[in-house]
N, CA, C and O atoms as CSV, one atom per row, in Angstrom:
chain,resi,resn,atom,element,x,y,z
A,1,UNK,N,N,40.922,140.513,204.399
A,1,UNK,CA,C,42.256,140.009,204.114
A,1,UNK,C,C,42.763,139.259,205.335
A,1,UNK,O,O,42.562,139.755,206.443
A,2,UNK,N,N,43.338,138.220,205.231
A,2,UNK,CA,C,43.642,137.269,206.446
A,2,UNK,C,C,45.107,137.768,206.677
A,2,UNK,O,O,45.944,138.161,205.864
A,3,UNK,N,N,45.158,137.622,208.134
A,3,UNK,CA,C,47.008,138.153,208.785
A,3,UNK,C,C,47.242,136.592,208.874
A,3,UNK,O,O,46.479,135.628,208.934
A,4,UNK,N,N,49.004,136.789,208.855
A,4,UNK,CA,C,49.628,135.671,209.155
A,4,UNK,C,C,50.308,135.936,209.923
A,4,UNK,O,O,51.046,135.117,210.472
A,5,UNK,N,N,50.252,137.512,210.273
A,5,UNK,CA,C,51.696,137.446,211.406
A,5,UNK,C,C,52.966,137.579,210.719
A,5,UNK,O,O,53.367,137.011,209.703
A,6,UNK,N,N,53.618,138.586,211.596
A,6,UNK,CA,C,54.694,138.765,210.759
A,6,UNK,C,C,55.831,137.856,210.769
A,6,UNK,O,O,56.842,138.313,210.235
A,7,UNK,N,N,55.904,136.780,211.207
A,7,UNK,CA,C,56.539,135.436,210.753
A,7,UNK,C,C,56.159,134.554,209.841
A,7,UNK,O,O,56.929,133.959,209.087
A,8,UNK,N,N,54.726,134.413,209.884
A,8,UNK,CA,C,53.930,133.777,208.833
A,8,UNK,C,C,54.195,134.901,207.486
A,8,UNK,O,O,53.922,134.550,206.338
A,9,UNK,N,N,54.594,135.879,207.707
A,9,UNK,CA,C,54.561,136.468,206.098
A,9,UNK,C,C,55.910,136.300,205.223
A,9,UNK,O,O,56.155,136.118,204.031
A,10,UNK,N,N,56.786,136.478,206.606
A,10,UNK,CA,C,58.233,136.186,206.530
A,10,UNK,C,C,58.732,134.997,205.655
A,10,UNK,O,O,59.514,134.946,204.707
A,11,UNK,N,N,57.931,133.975,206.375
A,11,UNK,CA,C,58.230,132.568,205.908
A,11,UNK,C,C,57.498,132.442,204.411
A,11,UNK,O,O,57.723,131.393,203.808
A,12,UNK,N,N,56.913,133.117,203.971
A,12,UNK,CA,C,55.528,132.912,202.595
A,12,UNK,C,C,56.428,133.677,201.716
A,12,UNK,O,O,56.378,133.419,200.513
A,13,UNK,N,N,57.336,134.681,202.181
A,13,UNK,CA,C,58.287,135.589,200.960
A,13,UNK,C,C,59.735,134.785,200.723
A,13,UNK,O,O,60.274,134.668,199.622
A,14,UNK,N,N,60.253,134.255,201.989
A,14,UNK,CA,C,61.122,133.351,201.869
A,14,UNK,C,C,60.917,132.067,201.364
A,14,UNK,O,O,61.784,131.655,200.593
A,15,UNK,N,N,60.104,131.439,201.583
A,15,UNK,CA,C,59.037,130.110,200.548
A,15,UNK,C,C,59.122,130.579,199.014
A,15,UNK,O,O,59.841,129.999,198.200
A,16,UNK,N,N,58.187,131.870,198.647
A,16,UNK,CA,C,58.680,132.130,197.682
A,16,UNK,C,C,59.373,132.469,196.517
A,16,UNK,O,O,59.109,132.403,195.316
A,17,UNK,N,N,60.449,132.898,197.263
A,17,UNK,CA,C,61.475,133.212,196.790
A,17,UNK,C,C,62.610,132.076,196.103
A,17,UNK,O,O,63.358,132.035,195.126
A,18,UNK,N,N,62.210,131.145,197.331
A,18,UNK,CA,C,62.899,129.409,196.981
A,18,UNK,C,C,62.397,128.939,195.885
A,18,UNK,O,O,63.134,128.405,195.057
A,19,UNK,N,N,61.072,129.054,195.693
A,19,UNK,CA,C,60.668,128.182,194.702
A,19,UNK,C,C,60.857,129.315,192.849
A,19,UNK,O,O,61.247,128.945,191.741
A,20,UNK,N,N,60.443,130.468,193.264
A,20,UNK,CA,C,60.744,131.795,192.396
A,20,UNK,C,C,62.491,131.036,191.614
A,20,UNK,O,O,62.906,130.657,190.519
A,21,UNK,N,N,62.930,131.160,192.867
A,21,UNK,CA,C,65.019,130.973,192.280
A,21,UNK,C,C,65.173,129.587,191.644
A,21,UNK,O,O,66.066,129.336,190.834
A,22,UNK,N,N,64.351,128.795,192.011
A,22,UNK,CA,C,64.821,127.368,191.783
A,22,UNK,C,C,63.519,126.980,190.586
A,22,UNK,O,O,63.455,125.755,190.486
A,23,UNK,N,N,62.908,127.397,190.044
A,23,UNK,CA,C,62.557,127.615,189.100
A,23,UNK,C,C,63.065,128.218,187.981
A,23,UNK,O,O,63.208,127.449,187.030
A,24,UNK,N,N,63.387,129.377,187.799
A,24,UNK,CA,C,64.935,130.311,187.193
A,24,UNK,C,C,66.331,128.968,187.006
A,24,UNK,O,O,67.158,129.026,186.096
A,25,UNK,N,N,66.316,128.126,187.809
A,25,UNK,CA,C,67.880,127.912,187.756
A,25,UNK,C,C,67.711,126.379,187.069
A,25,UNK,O,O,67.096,125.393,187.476
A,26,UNK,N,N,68.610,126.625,185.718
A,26,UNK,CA,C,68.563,125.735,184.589
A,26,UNK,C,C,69.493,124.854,185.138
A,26,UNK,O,O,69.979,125.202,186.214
A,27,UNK,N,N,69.938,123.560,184.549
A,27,UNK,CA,C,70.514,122.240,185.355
A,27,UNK,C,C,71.929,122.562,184.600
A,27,UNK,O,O,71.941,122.979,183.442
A,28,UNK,N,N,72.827,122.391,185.169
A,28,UNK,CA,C,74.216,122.565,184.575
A,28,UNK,C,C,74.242,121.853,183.014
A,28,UNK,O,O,73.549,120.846,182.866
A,29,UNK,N,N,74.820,122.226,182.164
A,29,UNK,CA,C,74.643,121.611,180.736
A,29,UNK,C,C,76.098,120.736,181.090
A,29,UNK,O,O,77.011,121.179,181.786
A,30,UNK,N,N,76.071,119.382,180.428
A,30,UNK,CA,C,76.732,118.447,180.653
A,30,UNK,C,C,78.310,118.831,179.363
A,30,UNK,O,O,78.132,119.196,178.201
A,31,UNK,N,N,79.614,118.627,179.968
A,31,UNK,CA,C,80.758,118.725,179.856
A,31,UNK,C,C,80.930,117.660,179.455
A,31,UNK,O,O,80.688,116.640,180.099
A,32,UNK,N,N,81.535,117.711,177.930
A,32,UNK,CA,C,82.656,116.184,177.884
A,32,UNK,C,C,84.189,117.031,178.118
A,32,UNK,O,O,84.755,118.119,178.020
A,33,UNK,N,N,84.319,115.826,178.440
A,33,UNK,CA,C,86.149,116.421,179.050
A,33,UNK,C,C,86.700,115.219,177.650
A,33,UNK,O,O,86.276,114.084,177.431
A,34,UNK,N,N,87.566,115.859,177.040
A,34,UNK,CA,C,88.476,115.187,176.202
A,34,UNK,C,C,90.130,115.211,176.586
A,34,UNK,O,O,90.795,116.247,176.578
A,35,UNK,N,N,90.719,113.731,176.958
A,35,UNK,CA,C,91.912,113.816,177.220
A,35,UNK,C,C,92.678,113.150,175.663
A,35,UNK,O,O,92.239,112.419,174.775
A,36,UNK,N,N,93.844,113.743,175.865
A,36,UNK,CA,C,94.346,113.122,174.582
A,36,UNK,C,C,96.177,112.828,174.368
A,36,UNK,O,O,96.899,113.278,175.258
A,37,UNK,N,N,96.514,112.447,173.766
A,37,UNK,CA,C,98.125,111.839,173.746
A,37,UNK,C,C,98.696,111.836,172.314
A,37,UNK,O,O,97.952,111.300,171.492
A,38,UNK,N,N,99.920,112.346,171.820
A,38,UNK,CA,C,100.639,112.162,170.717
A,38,UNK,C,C,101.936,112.155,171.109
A,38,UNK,O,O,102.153,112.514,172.266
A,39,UNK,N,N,102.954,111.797,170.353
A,39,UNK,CA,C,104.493,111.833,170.335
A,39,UNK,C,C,104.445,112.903,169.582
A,39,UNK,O,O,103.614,113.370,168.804
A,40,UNK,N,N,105.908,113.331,170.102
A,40,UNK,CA,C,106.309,114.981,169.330
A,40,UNK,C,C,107.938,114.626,169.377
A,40,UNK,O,O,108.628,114.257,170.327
A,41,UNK,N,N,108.288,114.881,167.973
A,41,UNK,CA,C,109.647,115.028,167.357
A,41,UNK,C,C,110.430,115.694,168.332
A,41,UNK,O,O,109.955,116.687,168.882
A,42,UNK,N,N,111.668,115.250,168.650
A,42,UNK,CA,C,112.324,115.987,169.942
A,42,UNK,C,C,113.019,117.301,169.079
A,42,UNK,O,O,113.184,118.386,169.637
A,43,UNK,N,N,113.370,117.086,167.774
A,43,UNK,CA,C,114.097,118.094,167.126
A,43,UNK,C,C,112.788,119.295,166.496
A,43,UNK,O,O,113.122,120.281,165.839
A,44,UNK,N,N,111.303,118.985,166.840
A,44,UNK,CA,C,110.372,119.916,166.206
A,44,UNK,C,C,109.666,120.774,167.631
A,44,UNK,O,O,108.831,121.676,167.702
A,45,UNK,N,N,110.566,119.890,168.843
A,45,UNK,CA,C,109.848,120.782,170.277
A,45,UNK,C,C,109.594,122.219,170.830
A,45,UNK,O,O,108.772,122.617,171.655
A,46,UNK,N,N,110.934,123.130,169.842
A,46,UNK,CA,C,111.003,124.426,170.533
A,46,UNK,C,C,109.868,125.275,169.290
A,46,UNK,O,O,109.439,126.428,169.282
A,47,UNK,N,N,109.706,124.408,168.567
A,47,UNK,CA,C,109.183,124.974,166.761
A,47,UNK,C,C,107.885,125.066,167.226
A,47,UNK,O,O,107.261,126.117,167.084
A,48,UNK,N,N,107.270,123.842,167.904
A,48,UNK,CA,C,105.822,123.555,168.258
A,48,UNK,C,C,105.269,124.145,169.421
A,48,UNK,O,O,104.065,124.086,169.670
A,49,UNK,N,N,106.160,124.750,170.194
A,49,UNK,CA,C,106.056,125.580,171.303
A,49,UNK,C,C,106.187,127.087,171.007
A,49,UNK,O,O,105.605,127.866,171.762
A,50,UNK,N,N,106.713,127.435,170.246
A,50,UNK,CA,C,106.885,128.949,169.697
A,50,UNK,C,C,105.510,128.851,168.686
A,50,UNK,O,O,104.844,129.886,168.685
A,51,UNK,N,N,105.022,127.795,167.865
A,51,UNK,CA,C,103.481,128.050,167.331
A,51,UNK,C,C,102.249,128.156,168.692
A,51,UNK,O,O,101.214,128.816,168.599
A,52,UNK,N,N,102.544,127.568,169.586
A,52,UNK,CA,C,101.408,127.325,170.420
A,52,UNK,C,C,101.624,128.386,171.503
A,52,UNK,O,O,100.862,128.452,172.469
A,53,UNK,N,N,102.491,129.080,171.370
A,53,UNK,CA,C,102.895,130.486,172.913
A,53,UNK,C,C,101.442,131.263,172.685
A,53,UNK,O,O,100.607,131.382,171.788
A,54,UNK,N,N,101.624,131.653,173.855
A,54,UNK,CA,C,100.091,132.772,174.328
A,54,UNK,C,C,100.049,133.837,173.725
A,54,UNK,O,O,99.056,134.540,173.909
A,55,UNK,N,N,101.165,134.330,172.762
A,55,UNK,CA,C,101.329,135.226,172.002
A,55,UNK,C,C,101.094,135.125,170.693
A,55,UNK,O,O,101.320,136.108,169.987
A,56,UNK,N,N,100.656,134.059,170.187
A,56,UNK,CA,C,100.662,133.488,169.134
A,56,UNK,C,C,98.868,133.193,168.645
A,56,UNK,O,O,98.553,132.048,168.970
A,57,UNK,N,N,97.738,133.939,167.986
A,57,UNK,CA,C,96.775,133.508,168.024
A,57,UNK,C,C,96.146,132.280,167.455
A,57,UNK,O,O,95.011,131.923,167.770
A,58,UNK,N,N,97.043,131.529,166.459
A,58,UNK,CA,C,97.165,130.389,166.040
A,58,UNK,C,C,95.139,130.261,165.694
A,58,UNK,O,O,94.637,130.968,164.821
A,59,UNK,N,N,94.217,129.207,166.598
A,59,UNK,CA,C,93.180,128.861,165.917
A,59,UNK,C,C,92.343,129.075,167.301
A,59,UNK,O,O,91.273,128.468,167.363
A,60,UNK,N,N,92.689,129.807,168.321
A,60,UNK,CA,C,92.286,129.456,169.854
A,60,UNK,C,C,90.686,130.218,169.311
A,60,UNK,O,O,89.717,129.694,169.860
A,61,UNK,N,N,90.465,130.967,168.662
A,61,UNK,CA,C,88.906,131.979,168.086
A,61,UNK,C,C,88.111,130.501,167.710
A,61,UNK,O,O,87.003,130.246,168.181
A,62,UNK,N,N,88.901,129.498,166.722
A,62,UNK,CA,C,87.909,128.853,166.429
A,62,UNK,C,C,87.519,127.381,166.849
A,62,UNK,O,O,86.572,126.716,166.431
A,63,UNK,N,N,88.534,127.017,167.830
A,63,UNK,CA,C,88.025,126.439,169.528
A,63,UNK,C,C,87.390,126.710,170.083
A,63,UNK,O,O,86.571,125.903,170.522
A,64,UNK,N,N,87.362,128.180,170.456
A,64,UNK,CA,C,85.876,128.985,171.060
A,64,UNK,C,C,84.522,128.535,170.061
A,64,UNK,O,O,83.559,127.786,170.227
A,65,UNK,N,N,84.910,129.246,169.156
A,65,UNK,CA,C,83.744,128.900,167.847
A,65,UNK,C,C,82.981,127.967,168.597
A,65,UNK,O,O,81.947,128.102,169.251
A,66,UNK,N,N,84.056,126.535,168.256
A,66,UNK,CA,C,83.619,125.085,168.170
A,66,UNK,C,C,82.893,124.799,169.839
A,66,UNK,O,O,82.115,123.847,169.900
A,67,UNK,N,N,83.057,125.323,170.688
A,67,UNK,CA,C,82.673,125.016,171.797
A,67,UNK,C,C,83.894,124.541,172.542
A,67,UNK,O,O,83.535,124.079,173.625
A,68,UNK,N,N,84.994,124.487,172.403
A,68,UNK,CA,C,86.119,123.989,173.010
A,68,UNK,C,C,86.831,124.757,173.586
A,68,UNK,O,O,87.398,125.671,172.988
A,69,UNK,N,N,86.997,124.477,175.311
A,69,UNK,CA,C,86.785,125.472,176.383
A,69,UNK,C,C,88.097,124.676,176.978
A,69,UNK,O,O,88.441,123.653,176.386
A,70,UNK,N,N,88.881,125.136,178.194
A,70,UNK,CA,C,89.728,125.163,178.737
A,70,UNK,C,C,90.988,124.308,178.002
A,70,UNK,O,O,91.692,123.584,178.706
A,71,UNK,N,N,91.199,124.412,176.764
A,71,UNK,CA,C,92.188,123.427,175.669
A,71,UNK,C,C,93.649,123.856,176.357
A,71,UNK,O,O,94.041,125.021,176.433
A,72,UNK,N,N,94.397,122.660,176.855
A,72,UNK,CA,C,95.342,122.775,177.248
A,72,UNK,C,C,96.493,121.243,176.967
A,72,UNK,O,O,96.185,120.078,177.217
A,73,UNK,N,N,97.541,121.632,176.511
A,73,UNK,CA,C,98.498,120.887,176.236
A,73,UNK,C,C,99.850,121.187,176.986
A,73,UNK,O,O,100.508,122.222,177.083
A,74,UNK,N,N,100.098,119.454,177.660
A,74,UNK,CA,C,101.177,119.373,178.325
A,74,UNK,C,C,102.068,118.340,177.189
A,74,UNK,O,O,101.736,117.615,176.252
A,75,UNK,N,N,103.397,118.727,177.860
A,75,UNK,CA,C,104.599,118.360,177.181
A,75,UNK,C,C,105.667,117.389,178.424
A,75,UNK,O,O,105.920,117.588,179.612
A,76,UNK,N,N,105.987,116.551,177.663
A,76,UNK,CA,C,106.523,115.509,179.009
A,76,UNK,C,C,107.306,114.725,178.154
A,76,UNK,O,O,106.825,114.529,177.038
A,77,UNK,N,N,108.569,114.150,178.443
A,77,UNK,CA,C,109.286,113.178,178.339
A,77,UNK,C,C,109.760,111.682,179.138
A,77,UNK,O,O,110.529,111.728,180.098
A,78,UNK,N,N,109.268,110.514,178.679
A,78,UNK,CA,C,108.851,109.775,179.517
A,78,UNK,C,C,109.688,108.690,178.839
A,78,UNK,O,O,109.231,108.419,177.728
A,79,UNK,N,N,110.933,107.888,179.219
A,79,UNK,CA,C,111.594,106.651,178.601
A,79,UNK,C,C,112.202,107.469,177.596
A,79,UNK,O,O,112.072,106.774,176.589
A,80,UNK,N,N,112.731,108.423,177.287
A,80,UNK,CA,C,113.661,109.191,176.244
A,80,UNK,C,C,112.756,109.533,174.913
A,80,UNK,O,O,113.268,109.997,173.895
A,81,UNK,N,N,111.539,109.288,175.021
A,81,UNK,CA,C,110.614,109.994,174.266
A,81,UNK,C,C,109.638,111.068,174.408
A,81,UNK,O,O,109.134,111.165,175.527
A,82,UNK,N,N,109.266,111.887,173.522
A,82,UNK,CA,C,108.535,112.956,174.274
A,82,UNK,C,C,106.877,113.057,173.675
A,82,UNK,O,O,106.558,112.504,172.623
A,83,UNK,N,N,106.174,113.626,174.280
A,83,UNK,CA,C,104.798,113.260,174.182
A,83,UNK,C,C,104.407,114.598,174.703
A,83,UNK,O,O,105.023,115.375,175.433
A,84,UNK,N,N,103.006,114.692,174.043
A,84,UNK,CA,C,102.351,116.228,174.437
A,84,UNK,C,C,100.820,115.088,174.613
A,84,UNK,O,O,100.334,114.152,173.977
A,85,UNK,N,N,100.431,116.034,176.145
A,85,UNK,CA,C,99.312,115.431,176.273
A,85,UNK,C,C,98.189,117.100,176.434
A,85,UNK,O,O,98.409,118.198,176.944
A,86,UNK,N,N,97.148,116.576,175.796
A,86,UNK,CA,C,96.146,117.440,175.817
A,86,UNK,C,C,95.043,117.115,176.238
A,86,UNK,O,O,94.730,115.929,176.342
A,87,UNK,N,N,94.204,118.146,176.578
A,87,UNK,CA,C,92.656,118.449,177.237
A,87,UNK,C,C,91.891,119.506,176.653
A,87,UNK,O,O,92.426,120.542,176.259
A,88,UNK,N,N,90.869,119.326,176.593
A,88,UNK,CA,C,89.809,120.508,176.589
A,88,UNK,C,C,88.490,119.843,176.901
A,88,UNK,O,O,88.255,118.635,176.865
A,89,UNK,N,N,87.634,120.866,177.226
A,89,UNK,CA,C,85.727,120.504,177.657
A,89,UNK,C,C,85.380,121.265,176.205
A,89,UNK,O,O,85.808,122.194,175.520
A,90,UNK,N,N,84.148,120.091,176.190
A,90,UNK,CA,C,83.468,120.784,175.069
A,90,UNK,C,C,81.912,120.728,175.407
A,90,UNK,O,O,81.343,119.691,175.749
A,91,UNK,N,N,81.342,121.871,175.281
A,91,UNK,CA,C,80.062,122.540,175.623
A,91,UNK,C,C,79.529,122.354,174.898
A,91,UNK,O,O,78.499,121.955,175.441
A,92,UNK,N,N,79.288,122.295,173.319
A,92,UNK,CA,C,78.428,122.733,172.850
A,92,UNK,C,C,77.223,120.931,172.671
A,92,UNK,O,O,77.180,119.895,173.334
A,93,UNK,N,N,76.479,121.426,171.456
A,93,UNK,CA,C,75.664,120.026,171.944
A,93,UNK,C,C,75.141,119.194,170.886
A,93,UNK,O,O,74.058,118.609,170.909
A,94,UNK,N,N,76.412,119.184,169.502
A,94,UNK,CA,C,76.884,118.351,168.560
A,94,UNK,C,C,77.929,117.956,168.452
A,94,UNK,O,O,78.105,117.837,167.239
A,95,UNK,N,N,79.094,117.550,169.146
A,95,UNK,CA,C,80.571,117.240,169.109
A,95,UNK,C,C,81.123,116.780,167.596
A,95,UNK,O,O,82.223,117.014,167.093
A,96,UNK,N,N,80.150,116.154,167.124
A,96,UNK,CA,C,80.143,115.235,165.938
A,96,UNK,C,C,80.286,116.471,164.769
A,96,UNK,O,O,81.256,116.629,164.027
A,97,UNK,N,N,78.991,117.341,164.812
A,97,UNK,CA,C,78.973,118.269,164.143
A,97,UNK,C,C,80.256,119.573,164.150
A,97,UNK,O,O,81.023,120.058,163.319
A,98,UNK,N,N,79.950,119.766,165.578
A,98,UNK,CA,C,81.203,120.542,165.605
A,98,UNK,C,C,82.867,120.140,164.996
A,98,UNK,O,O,83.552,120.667,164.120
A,99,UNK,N,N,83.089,119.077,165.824
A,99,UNK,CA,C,84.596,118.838,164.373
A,99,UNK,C,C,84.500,118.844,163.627
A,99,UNK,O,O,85.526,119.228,163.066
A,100,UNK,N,N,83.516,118.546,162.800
A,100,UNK,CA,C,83.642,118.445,161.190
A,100,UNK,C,C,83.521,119.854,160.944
A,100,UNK,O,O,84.333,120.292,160.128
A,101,UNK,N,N,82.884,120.500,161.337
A,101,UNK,CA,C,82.826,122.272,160.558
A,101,UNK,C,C,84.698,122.757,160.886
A,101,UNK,O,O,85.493,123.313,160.128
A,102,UNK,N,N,84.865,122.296,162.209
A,102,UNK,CA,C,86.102,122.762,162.779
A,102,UNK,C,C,87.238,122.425,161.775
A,102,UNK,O,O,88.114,123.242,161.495
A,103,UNK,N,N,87.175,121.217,161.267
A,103,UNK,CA,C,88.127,120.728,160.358
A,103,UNK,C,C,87.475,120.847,159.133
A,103,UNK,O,O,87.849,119.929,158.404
A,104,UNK,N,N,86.717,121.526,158.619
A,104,UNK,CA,C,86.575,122.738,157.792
A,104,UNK,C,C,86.929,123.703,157.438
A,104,UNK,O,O,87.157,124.049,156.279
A,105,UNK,N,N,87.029,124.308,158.434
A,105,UNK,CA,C,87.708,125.803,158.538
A,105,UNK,C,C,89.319,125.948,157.545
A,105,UNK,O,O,90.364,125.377,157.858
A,106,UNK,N,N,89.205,126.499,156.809
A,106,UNK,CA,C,90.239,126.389,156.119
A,106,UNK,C,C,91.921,126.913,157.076
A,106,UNK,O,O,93.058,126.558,156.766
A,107,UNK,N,N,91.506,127.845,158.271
A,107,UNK,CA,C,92.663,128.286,158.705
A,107,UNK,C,C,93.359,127.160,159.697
A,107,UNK,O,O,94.530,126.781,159.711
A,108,UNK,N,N,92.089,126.698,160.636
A,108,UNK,CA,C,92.075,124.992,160.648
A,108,UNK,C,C,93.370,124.286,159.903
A,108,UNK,O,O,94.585,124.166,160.063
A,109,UNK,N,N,92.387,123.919,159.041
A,109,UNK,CA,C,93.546,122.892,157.786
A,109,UNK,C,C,94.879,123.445,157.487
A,109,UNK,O,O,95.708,122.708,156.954
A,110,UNK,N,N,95.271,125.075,157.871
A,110,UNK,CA,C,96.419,125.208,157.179
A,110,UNK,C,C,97.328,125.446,158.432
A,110,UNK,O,O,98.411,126.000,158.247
A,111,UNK,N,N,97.009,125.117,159.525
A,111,UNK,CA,C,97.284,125.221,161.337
A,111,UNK,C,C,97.821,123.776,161.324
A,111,UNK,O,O,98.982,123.514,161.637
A,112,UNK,N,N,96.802,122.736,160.900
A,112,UNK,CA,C,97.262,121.203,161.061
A,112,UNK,C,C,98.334,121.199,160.288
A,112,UNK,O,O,99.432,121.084,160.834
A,113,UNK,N,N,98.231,121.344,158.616
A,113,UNK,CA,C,99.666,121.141,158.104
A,113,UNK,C,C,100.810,121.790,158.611
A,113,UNK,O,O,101.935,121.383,158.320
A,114,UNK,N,N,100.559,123.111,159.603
A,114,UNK,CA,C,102.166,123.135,160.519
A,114,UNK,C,C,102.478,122.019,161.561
A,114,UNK,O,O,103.617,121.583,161.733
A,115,UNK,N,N,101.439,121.613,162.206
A,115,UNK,CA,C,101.685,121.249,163.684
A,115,UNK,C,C,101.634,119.492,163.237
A,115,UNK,O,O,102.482,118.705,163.657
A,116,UNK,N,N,100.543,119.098,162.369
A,116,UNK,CA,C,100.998,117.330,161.944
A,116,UNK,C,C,102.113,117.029,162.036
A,116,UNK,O,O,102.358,116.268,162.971
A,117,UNK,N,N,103.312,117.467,161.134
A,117,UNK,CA,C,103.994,116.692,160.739
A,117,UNK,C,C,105.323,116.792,162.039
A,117,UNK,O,O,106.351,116.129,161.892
A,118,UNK,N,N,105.137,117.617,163.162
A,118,UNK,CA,C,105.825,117.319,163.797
A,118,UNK,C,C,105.686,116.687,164.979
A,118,UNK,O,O,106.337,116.722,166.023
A,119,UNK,N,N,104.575,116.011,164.580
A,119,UNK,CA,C,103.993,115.021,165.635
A,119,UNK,C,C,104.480,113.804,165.286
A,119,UNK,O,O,105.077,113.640,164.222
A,120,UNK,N,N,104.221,112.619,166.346
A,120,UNK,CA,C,104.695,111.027,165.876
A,120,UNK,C,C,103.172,110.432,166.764
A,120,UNK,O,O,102.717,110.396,167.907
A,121,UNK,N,N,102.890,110.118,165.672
A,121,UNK,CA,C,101.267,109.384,166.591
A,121,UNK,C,C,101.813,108.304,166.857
A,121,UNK,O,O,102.931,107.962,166.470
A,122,UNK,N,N,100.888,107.523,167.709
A,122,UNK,CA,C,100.813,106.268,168.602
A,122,UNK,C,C,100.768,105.252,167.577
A,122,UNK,O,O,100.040,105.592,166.644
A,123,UNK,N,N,101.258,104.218,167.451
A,123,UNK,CA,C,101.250,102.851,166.958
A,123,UNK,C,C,99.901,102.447,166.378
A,123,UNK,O,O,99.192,101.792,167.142
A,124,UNK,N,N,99.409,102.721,165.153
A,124,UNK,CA,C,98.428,102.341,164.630
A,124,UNK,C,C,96.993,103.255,164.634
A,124,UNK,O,O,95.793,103.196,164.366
A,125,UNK,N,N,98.297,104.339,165.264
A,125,UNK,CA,C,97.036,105.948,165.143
A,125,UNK,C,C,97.451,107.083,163.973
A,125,UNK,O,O,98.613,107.041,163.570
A,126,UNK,N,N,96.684,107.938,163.499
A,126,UNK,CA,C,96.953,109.222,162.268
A,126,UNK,C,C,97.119,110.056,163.094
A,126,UNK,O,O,98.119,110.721,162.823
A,127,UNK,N,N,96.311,110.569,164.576
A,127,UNK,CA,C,97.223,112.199,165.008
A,127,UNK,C,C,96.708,111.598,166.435
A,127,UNK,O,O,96.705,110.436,166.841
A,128,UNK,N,N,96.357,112.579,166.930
A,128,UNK,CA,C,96.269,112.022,168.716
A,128,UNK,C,C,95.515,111.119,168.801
A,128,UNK,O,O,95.062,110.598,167.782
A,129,UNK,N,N,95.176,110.686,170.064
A,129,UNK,CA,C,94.918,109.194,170.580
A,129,UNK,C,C,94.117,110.086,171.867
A,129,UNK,O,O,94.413,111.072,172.542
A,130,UNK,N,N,92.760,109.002,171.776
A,130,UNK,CA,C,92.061,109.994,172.970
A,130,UNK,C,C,91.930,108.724,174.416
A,130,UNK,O,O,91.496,107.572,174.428
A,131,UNK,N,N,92.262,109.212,175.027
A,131,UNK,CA,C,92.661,109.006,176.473
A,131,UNK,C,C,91.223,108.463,177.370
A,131,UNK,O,O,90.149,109.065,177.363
A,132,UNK,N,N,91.490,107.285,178.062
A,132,UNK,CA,C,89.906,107.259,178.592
A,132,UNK,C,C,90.368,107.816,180.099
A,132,UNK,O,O,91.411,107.735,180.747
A,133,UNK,N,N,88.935,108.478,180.347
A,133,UNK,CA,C,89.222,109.323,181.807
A,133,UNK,C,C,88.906,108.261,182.929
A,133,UNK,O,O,87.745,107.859,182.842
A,134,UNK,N,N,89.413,107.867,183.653
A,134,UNK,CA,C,89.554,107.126,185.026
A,134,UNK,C,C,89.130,108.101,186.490
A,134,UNK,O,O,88.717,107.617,187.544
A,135,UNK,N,N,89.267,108.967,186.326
A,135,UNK,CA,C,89.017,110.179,188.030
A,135,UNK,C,C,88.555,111.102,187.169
A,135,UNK,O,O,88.784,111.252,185.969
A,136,UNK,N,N,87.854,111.728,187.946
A,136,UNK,CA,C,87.327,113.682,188.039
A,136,UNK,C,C,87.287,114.028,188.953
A,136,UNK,O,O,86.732,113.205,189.680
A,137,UNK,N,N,87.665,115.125,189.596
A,137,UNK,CA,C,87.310,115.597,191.168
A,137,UNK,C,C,86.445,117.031,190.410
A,137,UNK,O,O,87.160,117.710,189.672
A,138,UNK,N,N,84.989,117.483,190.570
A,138,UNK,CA,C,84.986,118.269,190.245
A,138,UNK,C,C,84.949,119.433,191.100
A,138,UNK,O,O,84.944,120.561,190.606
């Protein structure tokens, strides 16, 4: 059996170990980030905020479902109009597929008919308007 010395063995378990871990370690799965924009009825604001409170389980199970991960909506008034802007990442690795089952879901469909109609989409849009991303810091 050949010696290496106990630095030479040192370095052959630590060598291995590098290549052992970095073999194991899968490449980050790629994130779409979705930004998005609608107008919201100033008289439907406290209505659409009492559906969407953290207390409220509304459809957040079947966002998960869908792969739709950190979903977050801001609310802002900008020129005497008000606007809710939203985000979420989506993981999974049919986007295409996934909305359509999502807007399937029958609890889905009966979630939109609360929250549609107190929206005001964008000029020549049906519900939000998706946002092109300009920066990421990740």
């Amino acid at each position: 059996m050949k010696s290496y010395g106990k630095w030479g063995l040192l370095t052959m378990v630590l060598v291995s170990g590098v290549f052992f871990l970095g073999a194991e370690t899968a490449p980050p799965k790629p994130i779409k980030r979705v930004g998005m924009v609608v107008g919201v009825k100033p008289d439907k604001i406290e209505e659409y905020k009492r559906l969407h409170a953290d207390s409220n389980a509304g459809v957040r199970d079947l966002l998960t479902k869908y792969h739709m991960h950190n979903f977050s909506i801001y609310l802002q008034q900008i020129e005497g109009k008000w606007y809710e802007f939203g985000y979420y990442e989506y993981t999974g690795d049919d986007f295409d597929g996934d909305m359509a089952k999502l807007d399937a879901e029958p609890r889905n469909t009966e979630w939109l008919k609360l929250c549609d109609p107190m929206q005001q989409p964008l000029t020549g849009e049906k519900s939000w308007t998706k946002m092109e991303r300009v920066y990421y810091n990740p």
